[in-house]
C-alpha positions in Angstrom: 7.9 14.9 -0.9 4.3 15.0 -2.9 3.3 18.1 -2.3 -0.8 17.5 -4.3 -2.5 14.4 -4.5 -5.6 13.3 -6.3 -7.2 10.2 -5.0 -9.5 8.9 -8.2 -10.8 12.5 -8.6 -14.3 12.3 -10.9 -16.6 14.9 -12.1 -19.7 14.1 -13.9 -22.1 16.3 -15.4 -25.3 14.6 -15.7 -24.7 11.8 -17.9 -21.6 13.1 -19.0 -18.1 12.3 -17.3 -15.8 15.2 -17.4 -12.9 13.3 -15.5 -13.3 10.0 -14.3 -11.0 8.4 -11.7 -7.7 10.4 -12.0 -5.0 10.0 -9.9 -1.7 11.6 -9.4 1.3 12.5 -7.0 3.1 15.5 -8.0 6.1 16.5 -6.2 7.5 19.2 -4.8 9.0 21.8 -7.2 8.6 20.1 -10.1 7.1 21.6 -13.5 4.0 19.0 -14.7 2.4 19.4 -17.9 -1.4 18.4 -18.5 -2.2 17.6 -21.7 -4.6 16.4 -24.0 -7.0 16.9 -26.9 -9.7 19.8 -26.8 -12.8 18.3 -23.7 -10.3 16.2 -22.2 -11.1 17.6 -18.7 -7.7 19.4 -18.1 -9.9 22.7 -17.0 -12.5 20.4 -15.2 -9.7 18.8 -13.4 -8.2 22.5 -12.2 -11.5 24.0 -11.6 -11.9 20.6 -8.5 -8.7 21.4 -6.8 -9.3 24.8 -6.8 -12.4 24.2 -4.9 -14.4 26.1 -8.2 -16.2 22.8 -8.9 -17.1 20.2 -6.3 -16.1 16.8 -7.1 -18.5 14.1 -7.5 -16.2 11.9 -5.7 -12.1 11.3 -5.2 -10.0 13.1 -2.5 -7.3 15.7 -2.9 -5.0 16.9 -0.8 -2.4 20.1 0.0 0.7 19.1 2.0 -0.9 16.2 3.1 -4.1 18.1 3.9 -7.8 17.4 2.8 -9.0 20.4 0.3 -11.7 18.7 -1.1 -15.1 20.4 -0.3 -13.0 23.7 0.6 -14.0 27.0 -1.0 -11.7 28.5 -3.1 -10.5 31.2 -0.6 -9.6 28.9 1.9 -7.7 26.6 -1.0 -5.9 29.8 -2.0 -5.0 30.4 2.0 -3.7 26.7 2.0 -1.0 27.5 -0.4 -2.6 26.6 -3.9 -3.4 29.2 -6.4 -3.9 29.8 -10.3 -4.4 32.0 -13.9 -7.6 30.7 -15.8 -7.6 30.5 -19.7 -9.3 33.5 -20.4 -7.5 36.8 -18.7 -9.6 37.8 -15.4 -7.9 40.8 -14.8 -9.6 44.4 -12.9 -9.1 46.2 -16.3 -9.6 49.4 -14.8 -7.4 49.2 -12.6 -3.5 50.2 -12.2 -0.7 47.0 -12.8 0.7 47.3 -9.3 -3.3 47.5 -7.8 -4.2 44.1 -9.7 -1.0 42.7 -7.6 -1.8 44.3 -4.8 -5.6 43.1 -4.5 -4.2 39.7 -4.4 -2.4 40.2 -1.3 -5.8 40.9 0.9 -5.7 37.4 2.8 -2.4 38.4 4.2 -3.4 41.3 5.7 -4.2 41.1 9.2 -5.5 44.7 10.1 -8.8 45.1 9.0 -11.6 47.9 8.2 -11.0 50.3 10.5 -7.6 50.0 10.9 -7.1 50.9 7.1 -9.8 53.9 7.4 -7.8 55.3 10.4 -4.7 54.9 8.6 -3.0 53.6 12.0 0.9 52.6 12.0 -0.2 48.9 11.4 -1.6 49.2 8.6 0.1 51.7 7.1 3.6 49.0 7.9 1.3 46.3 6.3 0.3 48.6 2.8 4.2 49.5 2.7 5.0 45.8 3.3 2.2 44.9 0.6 3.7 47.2 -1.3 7.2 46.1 -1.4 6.5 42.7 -2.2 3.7 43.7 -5.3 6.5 45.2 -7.0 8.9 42.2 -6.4 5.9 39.8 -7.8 6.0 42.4 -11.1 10.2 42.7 -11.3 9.9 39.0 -11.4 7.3 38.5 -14.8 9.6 41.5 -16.3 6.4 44.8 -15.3 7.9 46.6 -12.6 8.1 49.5 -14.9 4.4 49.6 -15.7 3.3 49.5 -12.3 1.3 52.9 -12.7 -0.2 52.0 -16.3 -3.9 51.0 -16.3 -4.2 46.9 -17.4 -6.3 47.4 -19.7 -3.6 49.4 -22.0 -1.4 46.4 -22.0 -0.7 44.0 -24.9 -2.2 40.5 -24.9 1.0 39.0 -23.1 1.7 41.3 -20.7 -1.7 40.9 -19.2 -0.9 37.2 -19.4 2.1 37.6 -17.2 0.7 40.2 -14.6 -1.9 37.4 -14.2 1.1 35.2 -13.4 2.5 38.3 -10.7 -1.0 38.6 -9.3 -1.6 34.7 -8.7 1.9 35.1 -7.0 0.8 37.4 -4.6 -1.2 35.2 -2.8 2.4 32.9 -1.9 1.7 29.9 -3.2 3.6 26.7 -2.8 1.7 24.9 -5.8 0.5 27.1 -9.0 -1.8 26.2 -11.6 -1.3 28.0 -14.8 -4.3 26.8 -17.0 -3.1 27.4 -20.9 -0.5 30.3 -20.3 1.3 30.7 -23.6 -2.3 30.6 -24.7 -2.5 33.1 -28.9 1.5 34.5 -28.0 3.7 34.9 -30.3 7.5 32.8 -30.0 8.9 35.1 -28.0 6.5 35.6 -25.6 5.8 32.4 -25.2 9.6 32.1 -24.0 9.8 34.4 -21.8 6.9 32.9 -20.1 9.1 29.4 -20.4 11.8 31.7 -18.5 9.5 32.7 -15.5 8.0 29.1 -15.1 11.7 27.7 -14.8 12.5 30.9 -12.6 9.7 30.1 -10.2 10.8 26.7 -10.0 14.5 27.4 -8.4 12.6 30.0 -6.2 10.7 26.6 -4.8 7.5 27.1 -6.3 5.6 23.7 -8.0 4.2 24.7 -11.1 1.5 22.4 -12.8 0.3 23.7 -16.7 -2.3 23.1 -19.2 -0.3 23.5 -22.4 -1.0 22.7 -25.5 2.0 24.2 -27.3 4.5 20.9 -27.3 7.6 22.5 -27.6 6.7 24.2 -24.0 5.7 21.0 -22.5 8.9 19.3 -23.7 11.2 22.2 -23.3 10.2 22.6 -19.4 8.2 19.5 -17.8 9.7 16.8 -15.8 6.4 15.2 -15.1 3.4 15.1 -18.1 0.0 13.8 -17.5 -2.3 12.9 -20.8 -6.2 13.2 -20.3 -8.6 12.0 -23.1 -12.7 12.0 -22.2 -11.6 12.5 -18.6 -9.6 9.4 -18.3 -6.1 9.5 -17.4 -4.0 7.9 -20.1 -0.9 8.3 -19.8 1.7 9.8 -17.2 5.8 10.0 -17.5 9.1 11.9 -18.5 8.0 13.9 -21.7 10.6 11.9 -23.9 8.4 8.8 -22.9 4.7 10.3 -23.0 6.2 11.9 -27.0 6.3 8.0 -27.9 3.5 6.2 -25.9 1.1 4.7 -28.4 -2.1 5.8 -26.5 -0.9 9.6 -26.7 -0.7 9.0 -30.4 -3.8 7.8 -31.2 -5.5 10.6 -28.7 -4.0 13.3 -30.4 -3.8 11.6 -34.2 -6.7 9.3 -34.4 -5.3 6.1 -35.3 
């Protein structure tokens, strides 16, 4: 089953073309790499499914469901969610809050119930509850629940922005550049959660420019270059494809 499809998705800027009639069927819980050199469009092309940036023409869908034109809330509600390049986090703010803010479009009681404190929403903040800490047991911060983000090392805060994208129970989730300035290690333990999230069901689509992640986990990669889709396959193909070569190498 394809779970996201773009229908000759373009984004122009003026005179200049971001991404420029890109197509692609992703499948259900799969791992898909996008790739390509530095103003390719791989942000451009996250930003228009996640309703960020309006298309300037092309269709995608969710499950077989229009998105494009949606605002980013409703995308989110849809089942789509994502982690942006640079860390977004409330800094201020506890580990296990930052999870838990993520969680407001499934609560049903509203305002007054939550100033009252009445037993629905009190079942709903336990419920909320329950699952944040889940979401942080899964990217390895349970125990730091109560520590303020802002105190946490540079890949820590890039896995609790994994937990708090989770929150929001998404079917298909974008991580834009997530090993992003981390060190071997860290970079594969977040290898471990992406393949984690994939046996729990989850379809994981990453802008990655480390190779050894995109050819270590991807069963799908996708090659931009000047917004044009080059390339798509099995890693071991896409590693060989002249085109990819010359993107990357300049010859």
């Amino acid at each position: 089953m394809y779970l996201l499809e773009g229908r000759g998705l373009s984004k122009h800027f003026g005179g200049i073309r971001a991404i420029e009639d890109v197509s692609f069927r992703i499948q259900e819980r799969s791992i898909v790499s996008i790739i390509g050199p530095n103003g390719a469009g791989k942000t451009t092309l996250f930003n228009c499914l996640t309703g960020i940036t309006r298309l300037t023409k092309g269709v995608a869908y969710l499950s077989d469901r229009k998105i494009t034109g949606l605002p980013p809330y409703e995308i989110v509600r849809l089942g789509m969610a994502r982690t942006f390049q640079n860390i977004r986090l409330f800094k201020e703010m506890s580990v296990l809050d930052n999870v838990l803010v993520s969680q407001h479009l499934k609560i049903k009681t509203g305002l007054i119930d939550a100033v009252m404190r009445n037993r629905g929403f009190l079942s709903e903040e336990r419920t909320a509850r329950e699952k944040a800490l889940e979401y942080l047991d899964l990217v390895g911060l349970r125990d730091l629940g109560p520590v303020p983000s802002f105190s946490l090392p540079y890949g820590e805060q890039r896995r609790l922005e994994i937990a708090r994208a989770l929150a929001t129970d998404p079917a298909v989730l974008l991580l834009d550049e997530p090993t992003a300035g981390m060190n071997p290690q860290e970079t594969s333990e977040i290898m471990k959660i992406i393949m984690r999230l994939q046996k729990m069901g989850k379809t994981i689509i990453l802008i990655e420019h480390d190779m050894k992640v995109v050819m270590g986990i991807s069963e799908t990669v996708i090659v931009l270059d000047h917004g044009v889709k080059i390339a798509e396959g099995p890693p071991e193909m896409i590693k060989n494809e002249p085109m990819v070569i010359k993107a990357y190498l300049g010859r």
